[in-house]
SENU-355176 format. One record per residue (C-alpha): residue in one letter; x, y, z. Coordinates in Angstrom, 2 decimals, always signed. Layout:
<nodes>
[node 'A'; [X; Y; Z]]
...
</nodes>
This chain:
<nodes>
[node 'X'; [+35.92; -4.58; +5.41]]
[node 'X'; [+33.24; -6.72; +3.27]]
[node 'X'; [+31.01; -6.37; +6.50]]
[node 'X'; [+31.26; -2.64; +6.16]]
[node 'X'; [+30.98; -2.32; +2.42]]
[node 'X'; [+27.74; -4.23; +3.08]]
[node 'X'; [+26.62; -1.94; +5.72]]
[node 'X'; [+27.50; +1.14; +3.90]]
[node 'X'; [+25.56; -0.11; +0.65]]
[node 'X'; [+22.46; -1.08; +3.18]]
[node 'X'; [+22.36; +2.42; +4.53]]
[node 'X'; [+22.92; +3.94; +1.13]]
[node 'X'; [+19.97; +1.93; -0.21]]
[node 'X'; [+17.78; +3.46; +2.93]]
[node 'X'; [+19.09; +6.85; +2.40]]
[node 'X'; [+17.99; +6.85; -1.70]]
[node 'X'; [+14.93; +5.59; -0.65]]
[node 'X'; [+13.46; +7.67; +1.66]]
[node 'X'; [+14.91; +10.55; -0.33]]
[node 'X'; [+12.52; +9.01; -3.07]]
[node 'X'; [+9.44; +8.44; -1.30]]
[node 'X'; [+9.62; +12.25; +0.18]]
[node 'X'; [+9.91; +12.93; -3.65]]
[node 'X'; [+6.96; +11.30; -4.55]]
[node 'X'; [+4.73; +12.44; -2.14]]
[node 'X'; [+6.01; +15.96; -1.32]]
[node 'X'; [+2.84; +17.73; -2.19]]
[node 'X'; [+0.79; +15.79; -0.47]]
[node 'X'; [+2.85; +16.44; +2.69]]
[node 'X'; [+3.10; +20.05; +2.07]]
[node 'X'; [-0.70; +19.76; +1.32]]
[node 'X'; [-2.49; +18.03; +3.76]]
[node 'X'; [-5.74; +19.54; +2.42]]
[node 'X'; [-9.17; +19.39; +4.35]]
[node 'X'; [-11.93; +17.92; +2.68]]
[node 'X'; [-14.93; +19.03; +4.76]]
[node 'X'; [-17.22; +20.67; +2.85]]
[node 'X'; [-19.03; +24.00; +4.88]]
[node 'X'; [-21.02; +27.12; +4.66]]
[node 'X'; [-21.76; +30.37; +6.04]]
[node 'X'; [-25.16; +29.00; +7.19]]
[node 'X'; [-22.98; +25.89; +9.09]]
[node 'X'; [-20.55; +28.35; +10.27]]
[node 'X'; [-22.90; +30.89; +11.63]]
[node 'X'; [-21.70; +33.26; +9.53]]
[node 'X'; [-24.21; +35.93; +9.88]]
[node 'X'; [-24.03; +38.75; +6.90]]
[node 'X'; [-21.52; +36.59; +4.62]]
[node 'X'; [-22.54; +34.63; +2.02]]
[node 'X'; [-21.48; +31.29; +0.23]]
[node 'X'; [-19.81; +32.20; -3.12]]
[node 'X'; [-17.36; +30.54; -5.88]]
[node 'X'; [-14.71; +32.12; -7.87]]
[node 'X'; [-13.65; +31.34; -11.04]]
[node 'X'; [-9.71; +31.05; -11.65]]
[node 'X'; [-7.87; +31.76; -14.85]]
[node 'X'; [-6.80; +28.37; -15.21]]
[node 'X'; [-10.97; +26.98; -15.03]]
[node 'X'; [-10.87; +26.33; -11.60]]
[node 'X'; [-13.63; +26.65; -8.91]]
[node 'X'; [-12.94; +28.00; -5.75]]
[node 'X'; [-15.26; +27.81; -2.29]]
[node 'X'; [-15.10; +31.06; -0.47]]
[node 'X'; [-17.16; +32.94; +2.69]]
[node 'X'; [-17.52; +36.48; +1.42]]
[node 'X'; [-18.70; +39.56; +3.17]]
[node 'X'; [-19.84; +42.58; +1.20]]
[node 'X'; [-17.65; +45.92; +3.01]]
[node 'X'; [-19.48; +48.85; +3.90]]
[node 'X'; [-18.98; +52.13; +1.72]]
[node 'X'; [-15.14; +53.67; +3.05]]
[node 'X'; [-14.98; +50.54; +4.82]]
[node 'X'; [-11.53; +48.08; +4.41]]
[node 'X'; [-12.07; +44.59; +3.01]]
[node 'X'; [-10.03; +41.47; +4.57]]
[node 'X'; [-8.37; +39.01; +1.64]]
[node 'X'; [-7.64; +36.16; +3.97]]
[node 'X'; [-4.89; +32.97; +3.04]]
[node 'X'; [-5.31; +30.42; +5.41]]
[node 'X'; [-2.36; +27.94; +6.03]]
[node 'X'; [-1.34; +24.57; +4.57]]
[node 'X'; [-3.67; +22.69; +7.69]]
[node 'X'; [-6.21; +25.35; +7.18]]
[node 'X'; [-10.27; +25.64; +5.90]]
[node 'X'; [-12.89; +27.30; +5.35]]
[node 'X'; [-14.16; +25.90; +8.64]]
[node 'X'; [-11.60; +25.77; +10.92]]
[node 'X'; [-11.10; +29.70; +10.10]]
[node 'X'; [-14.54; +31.15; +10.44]]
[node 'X'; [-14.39; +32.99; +13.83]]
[node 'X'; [-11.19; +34.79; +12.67]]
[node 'X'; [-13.36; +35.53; +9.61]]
[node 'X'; [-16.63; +36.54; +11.89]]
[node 'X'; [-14.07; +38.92; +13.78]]
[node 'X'; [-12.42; +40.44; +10.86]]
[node 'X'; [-15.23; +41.78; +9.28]]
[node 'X'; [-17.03; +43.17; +12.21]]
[node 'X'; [-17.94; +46.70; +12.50]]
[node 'X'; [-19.10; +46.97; +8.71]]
[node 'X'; [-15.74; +45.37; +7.12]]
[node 'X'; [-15.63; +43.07; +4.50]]
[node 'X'; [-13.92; +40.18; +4.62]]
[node 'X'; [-13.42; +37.11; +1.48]]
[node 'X'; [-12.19; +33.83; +2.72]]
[node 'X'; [-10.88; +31.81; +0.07]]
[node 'X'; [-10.70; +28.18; -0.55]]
[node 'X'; [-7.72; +27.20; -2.09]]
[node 'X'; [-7.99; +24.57; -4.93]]
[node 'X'; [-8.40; +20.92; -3.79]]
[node 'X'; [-9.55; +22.50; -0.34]]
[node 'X'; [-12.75; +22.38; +1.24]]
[node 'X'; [-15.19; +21.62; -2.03]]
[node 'X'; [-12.68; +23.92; -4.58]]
[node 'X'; [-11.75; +22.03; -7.16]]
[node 'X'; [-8.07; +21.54; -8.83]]
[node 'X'; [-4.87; +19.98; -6.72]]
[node 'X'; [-2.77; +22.54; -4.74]]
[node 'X'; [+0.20; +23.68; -6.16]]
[node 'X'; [+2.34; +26.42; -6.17]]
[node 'X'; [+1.64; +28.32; -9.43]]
[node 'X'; [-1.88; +26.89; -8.75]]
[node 'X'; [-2.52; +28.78; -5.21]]
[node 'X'; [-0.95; +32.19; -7.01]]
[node 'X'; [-3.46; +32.02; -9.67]]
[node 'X'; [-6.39; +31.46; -6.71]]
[node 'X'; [-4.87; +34.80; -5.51]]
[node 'X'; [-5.18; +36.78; -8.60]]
[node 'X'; [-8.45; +35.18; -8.63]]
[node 'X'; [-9.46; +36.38; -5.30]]
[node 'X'; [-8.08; +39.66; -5.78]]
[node 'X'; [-9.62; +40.40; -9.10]]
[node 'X'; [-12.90; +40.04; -7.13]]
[node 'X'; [-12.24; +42.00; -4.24]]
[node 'X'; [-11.16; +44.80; -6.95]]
[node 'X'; [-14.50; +44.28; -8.06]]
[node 'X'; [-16.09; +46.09; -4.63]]
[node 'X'; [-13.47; +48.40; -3.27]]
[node 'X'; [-10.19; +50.10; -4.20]]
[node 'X'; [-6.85; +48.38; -4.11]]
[node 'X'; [-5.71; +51.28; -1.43]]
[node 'X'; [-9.00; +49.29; +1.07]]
[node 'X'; [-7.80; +45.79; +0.83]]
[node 'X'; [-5.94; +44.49; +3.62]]
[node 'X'; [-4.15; +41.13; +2.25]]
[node 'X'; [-3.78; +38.51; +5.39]]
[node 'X'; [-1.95; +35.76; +5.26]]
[node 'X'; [-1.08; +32.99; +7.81]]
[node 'X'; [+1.35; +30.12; +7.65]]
[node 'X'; [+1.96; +29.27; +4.18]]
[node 'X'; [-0.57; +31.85; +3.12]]
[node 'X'; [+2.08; +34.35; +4.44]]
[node 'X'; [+4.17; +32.87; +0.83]]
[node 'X'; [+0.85; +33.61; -1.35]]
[node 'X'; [+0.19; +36.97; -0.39]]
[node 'X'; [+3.30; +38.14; -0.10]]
[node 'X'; [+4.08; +37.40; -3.84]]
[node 'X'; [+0.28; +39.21; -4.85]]
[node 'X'; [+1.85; +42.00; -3.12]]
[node 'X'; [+4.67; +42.01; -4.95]]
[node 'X'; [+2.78; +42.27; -8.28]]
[node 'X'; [-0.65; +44.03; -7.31]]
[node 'X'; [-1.48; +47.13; -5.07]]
[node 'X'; [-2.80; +46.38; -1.69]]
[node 'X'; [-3.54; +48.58; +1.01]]
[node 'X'; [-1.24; +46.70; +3.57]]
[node 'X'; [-0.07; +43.18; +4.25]]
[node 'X'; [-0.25; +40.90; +7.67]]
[node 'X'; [+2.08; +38.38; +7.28]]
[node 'X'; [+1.11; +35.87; +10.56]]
[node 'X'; [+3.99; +33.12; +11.34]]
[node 'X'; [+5.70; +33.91; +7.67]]
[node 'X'; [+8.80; +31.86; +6.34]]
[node 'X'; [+11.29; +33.16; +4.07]]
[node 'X'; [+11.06; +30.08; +1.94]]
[node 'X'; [+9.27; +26.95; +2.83]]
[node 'X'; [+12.32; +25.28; +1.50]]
[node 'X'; [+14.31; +26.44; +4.12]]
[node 'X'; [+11.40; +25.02; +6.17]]
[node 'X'; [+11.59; +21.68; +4.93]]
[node 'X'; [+15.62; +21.77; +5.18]]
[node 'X'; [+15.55; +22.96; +9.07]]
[node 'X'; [+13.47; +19.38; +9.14]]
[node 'X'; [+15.45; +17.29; +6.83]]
[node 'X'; [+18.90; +18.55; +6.86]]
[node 'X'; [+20.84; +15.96; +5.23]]
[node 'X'; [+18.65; +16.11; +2.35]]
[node 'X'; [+19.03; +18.17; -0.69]]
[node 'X'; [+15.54; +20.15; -0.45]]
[node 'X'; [+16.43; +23.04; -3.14]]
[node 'X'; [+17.31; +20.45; -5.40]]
[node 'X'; [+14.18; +18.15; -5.16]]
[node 'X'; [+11.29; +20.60; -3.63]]
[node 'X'; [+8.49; +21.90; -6.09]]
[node 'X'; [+6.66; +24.51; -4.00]]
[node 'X'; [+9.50; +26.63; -2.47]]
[node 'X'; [+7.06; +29.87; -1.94]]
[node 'X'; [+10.34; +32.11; -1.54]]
[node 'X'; [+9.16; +35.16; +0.36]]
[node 'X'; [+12.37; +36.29; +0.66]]
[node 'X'; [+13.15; +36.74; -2.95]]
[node 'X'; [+10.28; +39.36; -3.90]]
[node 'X'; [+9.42; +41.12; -0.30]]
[node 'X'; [+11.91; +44.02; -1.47]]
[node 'X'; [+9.52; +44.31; -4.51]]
[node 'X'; [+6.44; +44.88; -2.00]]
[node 'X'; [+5.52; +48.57; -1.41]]
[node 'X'; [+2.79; +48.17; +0.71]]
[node 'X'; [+3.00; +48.96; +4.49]]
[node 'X'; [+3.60; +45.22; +5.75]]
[node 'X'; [+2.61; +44.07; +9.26]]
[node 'X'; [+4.71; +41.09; +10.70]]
[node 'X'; [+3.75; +38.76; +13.74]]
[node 'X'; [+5.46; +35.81; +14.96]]
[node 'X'; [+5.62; +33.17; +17.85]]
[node 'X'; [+8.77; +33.10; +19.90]]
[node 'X'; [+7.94; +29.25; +20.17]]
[node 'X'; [+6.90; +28.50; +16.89]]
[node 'X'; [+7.97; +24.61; +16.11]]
[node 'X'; [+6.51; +25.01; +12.73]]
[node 'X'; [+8.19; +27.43; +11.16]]
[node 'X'; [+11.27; +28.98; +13.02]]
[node 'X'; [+11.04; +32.28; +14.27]]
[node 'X'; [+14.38; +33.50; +12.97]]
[node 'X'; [+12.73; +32.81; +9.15]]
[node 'X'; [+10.04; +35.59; +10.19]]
[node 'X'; [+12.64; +38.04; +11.68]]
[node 'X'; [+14.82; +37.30; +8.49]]
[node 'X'; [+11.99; +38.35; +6.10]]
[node 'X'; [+11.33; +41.42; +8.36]]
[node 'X'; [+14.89; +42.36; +7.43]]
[node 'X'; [+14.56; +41.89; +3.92]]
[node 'X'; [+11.46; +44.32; +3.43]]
[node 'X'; [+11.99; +47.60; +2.73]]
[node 'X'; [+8.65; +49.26; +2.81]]
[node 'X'; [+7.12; +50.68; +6.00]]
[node 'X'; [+6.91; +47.97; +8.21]]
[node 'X'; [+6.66; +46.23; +11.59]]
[node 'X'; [+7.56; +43.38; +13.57]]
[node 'X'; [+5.43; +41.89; +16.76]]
[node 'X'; [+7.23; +39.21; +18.72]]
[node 'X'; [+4.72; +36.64; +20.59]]
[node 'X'; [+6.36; +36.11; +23.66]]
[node 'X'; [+4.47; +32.99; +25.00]]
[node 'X'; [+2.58; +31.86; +21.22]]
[node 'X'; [+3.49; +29.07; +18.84]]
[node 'X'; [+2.61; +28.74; +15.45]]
[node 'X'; [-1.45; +28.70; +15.45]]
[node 'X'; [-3.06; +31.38; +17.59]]
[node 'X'; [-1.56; +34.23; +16.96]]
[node 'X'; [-3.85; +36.39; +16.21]]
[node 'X'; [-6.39; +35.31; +19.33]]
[node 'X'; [-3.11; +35.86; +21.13]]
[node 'X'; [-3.35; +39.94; +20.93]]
[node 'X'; [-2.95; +39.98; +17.21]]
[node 'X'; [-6.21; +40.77; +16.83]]
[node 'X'; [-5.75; +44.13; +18.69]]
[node 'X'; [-2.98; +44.91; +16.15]]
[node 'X'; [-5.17; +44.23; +12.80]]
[node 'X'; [-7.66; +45.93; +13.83]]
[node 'X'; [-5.84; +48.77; +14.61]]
[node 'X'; [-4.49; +48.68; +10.77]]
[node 'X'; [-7.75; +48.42; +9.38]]
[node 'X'; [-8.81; +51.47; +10.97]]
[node 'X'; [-5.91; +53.44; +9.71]]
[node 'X'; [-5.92; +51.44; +6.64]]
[node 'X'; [-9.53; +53.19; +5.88]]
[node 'X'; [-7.79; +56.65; +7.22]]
[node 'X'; [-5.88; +56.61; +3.88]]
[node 'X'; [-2.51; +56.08; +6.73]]
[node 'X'; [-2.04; +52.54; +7.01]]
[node 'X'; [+1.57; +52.92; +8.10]]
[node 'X'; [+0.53; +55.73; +11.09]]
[node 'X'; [-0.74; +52.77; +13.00]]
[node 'X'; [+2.65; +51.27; +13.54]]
[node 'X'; [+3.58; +53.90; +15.91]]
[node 'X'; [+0.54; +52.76; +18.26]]
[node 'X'; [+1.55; +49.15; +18.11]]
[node 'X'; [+3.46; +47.30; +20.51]]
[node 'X'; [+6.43; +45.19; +19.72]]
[node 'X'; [+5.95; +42.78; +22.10]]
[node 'X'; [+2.97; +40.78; +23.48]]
[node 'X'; [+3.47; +38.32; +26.20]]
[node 'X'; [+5.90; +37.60; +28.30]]
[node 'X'; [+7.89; +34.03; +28.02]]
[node 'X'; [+8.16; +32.16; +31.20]]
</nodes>
């Protein structure tokens, strides 16, 4: 009995520990920011240009901007948790083809911005983003993409600004309910900051809201994105990845999707271009 008392108080001690250190260091997990510093000259950006935007909070944010085309659509673009500046400039070079705009933002304590990522902290680098893009086109010409854990940011600008449309690539309902499908015997809701729950405010988004998700996503599930899909109630669509993961969605065929938007997007019919969309793309082994 004294032999399992001991063992039970061992693992207990383990168990308060490591629920400590992921504590401690949460943000920094959820965070793993880049710190390589780029620009549109680097990234052979051709037709964007190197810009910074001020947040509300006196932050500085790094972002590759490209100036739309009059009655063209302009591209707000999240990247994900893993993401930069860098590693996203050919989706950015491909988005605003054709006369499009595009703004790739650097969220703060990413890629040169200044600040430490936080919740609150990457919603006010949204409103910060946004209020610029308002500053060249009309709400109704702004497509708001976000992947990952960018999917959380713009879904919650949506809920409390006018966009044209949404693209939520590889979304989560919560990245709580991330974080518990990876630690379930620990009480995440209890002890996570940055929960980025999607699913509580997606019913408050009116904008036409375009869905895409891996069938093998190991990062986050792919039940979470069909769960979200279920909560929205504006005009919307769903496009399962048959072979994809978490990453590459949009090289995957998503591409062809987004770009279909756009061009209804500038149509004034955003929604019309669900009808032309397929709801599958690839075929798992």
């Amino acid at each position: 009995m004294r032999w399992l008392l001991k063992l039970g108080a061992f693992a207990a001690i383990v168990y308060f520990a490591m629920v400590a250190m992921l504590f401690t260091t949460q943000r920094s997990m959820q965070y793993p920011a880049s710190a390589r510093v780029t620009n549109v000259e680097e990234a052979r950006l051709e037709g964007f240009q190197d810009i910074t935007i001020e947040t509300e909070d006196g932050e500085t944010l790094r972002a590759f901007w490209h100036p739309p085309e009059e009655g063209r659509a302009l591209v707000l673009y999240f990247h994900g948790n893993g993401g930069s500046l860098w590693n996203r400039r050919d989706r950015a070079r491909l988005l605003a083809r054709d006369g499009r705009g595009g703004l790739l933002v650097s969220y703060r304590g990413y890629s040169g911005s200044t600040g430490s990522p936080t919740e609150a902290g990457l919603h006010r680098d949204a409103r910060a983003a946004y209020a610029f893009a308002r500053e060249h086109v009309p709400a109704r010409k702004i497509l708001g993409y976000g992947e990952s854990l960018g999917t959380g940011v713009v879904t919650r600008l949506a809920a409390e600004h006018e966009l044209g449309a949404i693209v939520l690539d590889a979304p989560f309902t919560s990245t709580a309910d991330v974080a518990q499908r990876i630690y379930p015997f620990i009480p995440v809701s209890w002890l996570m900051h940055d929960q980025f729950r999607s699913i509580d405010v997606i019913d408050r988004v009116e904008e036409p809201i375009l869905i895409m998700h891996g069938r093998h996503d190991q990062v986050v599930p792919y039940d979470f994105g069909r769960a979200l899909y279920a909560a929205a109630i504006s005009e919307k669509h769903f496009i399962s990845f048959g072979n994809s993961g978490h990453v590459s969605l949009f090289e995957d065929g998503g591409m062809d999707a987004v770009a279909m938007l756009l061009s209804h997007l500038e149509q004034g019919s955003p929604e019309a271009a669900f009808a032309r969309m397929p709801r599958l793309i690839g075929v798992a082994p």
